[in-house]
N, C-alpha and C positions, 0 to 999 in steps of 0.2 A: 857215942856210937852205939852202945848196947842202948840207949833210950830210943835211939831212932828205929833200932832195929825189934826193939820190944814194940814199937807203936805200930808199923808193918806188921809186927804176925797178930795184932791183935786186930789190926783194921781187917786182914785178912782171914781171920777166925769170925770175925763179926759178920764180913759178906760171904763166908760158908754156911752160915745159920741162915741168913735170911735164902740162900740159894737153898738148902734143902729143904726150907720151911717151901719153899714154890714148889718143890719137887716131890716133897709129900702133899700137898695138893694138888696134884697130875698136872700141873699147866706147863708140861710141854707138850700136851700130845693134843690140844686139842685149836680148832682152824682157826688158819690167821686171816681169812677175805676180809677187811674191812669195811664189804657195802652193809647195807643195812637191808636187805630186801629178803623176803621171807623165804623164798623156795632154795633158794641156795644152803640156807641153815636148816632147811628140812632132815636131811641125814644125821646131824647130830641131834637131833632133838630125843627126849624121853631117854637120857644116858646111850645112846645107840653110836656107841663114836668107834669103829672099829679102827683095829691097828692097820695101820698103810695106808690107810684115807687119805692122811696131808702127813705131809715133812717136817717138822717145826725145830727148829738148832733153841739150844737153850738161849743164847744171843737174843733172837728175836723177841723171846717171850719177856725176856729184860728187859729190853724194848719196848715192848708194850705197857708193861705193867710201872715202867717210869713215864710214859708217855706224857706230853705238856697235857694231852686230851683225859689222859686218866687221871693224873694229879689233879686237873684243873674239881674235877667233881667228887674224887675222896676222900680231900679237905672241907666237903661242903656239910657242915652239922645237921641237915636235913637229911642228906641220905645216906652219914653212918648213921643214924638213928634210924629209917624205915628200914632198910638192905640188912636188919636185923630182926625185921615183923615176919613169922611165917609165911603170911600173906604173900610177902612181895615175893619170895623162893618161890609161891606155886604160879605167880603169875609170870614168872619168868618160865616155868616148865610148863603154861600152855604155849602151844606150837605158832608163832608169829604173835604171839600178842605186844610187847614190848617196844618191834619194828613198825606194828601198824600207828602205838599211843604215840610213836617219835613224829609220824607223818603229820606236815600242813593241809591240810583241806584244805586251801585256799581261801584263807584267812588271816593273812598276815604272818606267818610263824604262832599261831597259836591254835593250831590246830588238834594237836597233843591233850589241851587242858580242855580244849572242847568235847575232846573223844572221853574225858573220866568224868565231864558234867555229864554227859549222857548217861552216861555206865552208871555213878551214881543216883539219876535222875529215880521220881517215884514211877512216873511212867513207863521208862524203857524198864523198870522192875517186874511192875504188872504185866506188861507184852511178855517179857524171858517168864516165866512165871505159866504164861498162858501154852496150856499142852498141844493146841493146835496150831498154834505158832512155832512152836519148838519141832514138833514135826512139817511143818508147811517151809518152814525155812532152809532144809535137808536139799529139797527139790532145787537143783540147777535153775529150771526153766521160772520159779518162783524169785529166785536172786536176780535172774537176768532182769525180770518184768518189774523190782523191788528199783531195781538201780536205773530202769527206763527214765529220762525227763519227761517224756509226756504221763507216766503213770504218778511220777512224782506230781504233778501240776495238777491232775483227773484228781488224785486222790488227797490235795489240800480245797476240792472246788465242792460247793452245793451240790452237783451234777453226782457225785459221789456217794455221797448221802443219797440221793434219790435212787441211784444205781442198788443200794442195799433196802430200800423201799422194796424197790421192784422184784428184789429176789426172796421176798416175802408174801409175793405174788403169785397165783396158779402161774400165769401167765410171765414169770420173771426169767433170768438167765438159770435159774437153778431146775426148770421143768417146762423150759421152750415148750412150746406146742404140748403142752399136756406131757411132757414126759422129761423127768427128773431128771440133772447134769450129772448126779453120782451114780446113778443105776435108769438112765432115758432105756427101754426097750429091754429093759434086763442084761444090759451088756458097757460097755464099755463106751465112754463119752465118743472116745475118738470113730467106732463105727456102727455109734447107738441106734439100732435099728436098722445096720448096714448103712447108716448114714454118717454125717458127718453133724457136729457143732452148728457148720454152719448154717446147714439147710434142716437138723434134725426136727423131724415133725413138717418139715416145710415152714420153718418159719426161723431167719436168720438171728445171728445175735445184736444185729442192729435192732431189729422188730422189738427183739426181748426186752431192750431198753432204747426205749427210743429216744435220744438227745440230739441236738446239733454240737454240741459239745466237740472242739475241737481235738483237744488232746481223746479223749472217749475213740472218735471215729479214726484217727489216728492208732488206737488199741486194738481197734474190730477186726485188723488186718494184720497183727502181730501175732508171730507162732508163738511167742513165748506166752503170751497172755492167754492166748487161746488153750493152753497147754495147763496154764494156770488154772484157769475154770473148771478143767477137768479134775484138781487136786480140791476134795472135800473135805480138808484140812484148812486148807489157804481159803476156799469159800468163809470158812466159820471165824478165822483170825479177818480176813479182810470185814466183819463185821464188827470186828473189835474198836472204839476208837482210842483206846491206846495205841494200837498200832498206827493206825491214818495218822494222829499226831504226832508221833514221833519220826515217822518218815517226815513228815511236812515241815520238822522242826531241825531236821539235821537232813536235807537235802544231798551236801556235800560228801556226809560218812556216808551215807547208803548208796552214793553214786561210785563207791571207792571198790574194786573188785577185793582187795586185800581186806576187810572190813564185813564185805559179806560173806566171808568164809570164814572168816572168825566167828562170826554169829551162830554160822552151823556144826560147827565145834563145840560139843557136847561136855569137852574141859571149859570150856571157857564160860557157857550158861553156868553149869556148877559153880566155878570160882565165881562169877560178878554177882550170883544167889545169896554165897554164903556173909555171914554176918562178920568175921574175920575180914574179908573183903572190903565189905562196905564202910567197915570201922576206919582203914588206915584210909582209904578216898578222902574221907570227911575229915581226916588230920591234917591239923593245919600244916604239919610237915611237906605231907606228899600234895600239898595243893601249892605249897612254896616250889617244891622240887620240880614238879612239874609245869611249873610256868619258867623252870629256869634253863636259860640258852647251853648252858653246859651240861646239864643235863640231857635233854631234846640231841643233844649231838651225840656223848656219848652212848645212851642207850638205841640210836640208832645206826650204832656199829655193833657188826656181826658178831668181832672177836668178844665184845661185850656180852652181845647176847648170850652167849654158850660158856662165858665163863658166869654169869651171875643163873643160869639152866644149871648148871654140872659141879658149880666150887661155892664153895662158902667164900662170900664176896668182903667178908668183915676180917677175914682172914688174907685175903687178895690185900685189901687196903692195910694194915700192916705188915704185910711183908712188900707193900711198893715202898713203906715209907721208913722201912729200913735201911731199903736198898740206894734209894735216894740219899738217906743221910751219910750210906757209906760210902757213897760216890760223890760224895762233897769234901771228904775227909782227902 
C-alpha cells in the first residue's frame, strides 16, 4: 500500500514540475485560434499580448501542447535541431512569415518549399537587395499591379523588354510628349501640366509605347498600373531583370495577397538578407522540414505561431514530453 501510494505522489510530483515548467514559460496566457491566417495573429505579434486579450484555463494549454498535431512534429530530429538555430526565433518574430511558408500556391501541397526556393534563390537576393525595389514595393498600388495576371504575362513577354527600350526614349513612358513621368511640367504625374498621364503633353500612354500586345493594352486602362508609373522607384526596379524574372518565375507567390505584404515588410528583407538566414534554408534539415506534412500543418496553426514568436520552442517540446510521459504512467 505505501508502494502504491509512494508511486502516486511521485507521478504527481513529476506532472507538478513539468506543469510549472509550462507556467514559467507563460503558455497560459497566450491565444488558442487554431487557424493559420495572418491578421488574426497580428495583436500578438512583437511580444504585444496584453492581459484579457483571450481566456486560456491551464487544461487547454495541456491540450495543446500534448496535442496528436504537436507531438506528431517534436519528435521529428529536423526541427529539434533547427527550432534551436537563432535564425528560426527571428523568423518566427516577422509578422505573418511562418503562416504565409505553410500556404500551397497551387502546387500540389508544396508550396511552402517553393516559397524558401525563392527566399533562398540568387535572384530574389539581388531584387530584396535592390534599393528601389525595396522602396517600390511599400506602394499598395505597386503590389496590386505586381500580383495583376495580365502584368504577370506583359512582364514575362518580349513586348516587355521593348516597353523598357522605350523608356529610354525622349519619346518613352517616362517623358511622353517631351515631358518626364517623375517631374512632366514640374509637378506631379497625376496633373502634370494640369493634365493627366494619359493625355499629358497630348500624347497618351498607348502612343508612349505603342504594342498590340494584349495583356500591355489590358494595363493602359488599369488604375493601378497607371499609378505605378507615377512611382520613380518602381520605374527604375521594373528595369531590373531580377525582378521581371522572378515575378515570371513564381507567378503563384506574387499572385498571393499575404506574400506581398510580407515582401513589404522591412523585418522580413532584413531576415531573408542576413547570412544566418540563408545558412539554415540551405540546411539540409530545414529543406527536410520543410517538405514535411507535419510540419506544413503544424506551423500553419496559429496557436504555433505565437508560441514559437513568444516561448522557447525547445523548451515547449520537453515539457510536452514530460507531460505525455506522465499521462501514460
Amino acid at each position: 500500500m505505501a508502494v502504491k501510494r509512494n508511486t502516486v505522489v511521485a507521478g504527481a510530483v513529476a506532472f507538478a514540475v513539468a506543469l510549472a515548467v509550462a507556467a514559467y514559460m507563460g503558455f497560459f496566457g497566450y491565444p488558442p485560434n487554431s487557424s493559420g491566417t495572418i491578421g488574426a495573429a497580428k495583436r500578438y505579434q512583437n511580444g504585444q499580448i496584453a492581459n484579457g486579450d483571450v481566456q486560456l484555463t491551464d487544461a487547454q494549454m495541456q491540450a495543446f501542447i500534448q496535442s496528436d498535431l504537436f507531438h506528431a512534429i517534436a519528435t521529428n530530429p529536423d526541427f529539434q535541431k533547427i527550432i534551436k538555430d537563432p535564425a528560426y526565433k527571428k523568423t518566427a518574430n516577422v509578422e505573418g512569415m511562418l503562416a504565409v511558408s505553410a500556404q500551397d500556391y497551387g502546387k500540389g501541397g508544396t508550396g511552402n518549399h517553393d516559397f524558401n526556393q525563392l527566399v533562398a534563390s540568387e535572384d530574389f537576393q539581388k531584387m530584396n537587395k535592390n534599393h528601389d525595389y525595396k522602396n517600390a514595393i511599400k506602394d499598395e498600388k505597386v503590389q496590386n499591379l505586381v500580383a495583376n495576371a495580365d502584368f504577370q504575362e506583359w512582364v514575362a513577354s518580349a513586348d516587355y523588354q521593348q516597353f523598357l527600350a522605350d523608356c529610354a526614349k525622349n519619346t518613352s513612358i517616362k517623358d511622353a510628349g517631351k515631358t518626364t513621368i517623375k517631374d512632366a511640367g514640374k509637378t506631379t504625374i497625376k496633373d502634370a501640366g494640369k493634365t493627366t498621364i494619359k493625355d499629358a503633353g497630348k500624347t497618351t500612354i498607348k502612343d508612349a509605347h505603342k504594342s498590340t500586345n494584349a495583356e500591355w493594352l489590358a494595363l493602359t486602362s488599369n488604375a493601378d498600373m497607371l499609378e505605378a508609373l507615377s512611382n520613380a522607384d518602381f520605374l527604375e526596379a521594373a528595369a531590373s531583370t531580377d525582378m521581371s524574372k522572378v515575378i515570371k518565375e513564381n507567378k503563384q507567390l506574387f499572385a498571393n495577397q499575404d506574400f506581398m505584404g510580407l515582401l513589404a515588410n522591412e523585418d522580413f528583407q532584413n531576415l531573408v538578407a542576413s547570412e544566418d538566414f540563408q545558412e539554415m534554408v540551405a540546411s539540409a534539415e530545414y529543406k527536410n522540414l520543410t517538405s514535411n506534412k507535419d510540419y506544413r500543418n503544424i506551423v500553419a496553426n496559429e496557436d504555433f505561431q505565437n508560441l514559437a514568436a513568444h516561448q522557447d520552442l525547445a523548451a515547449a517540446v520537453a515539457a510536452s514530453e514530460d507531460m505525455l510521459k506522465n499521462k501514460d504512467k
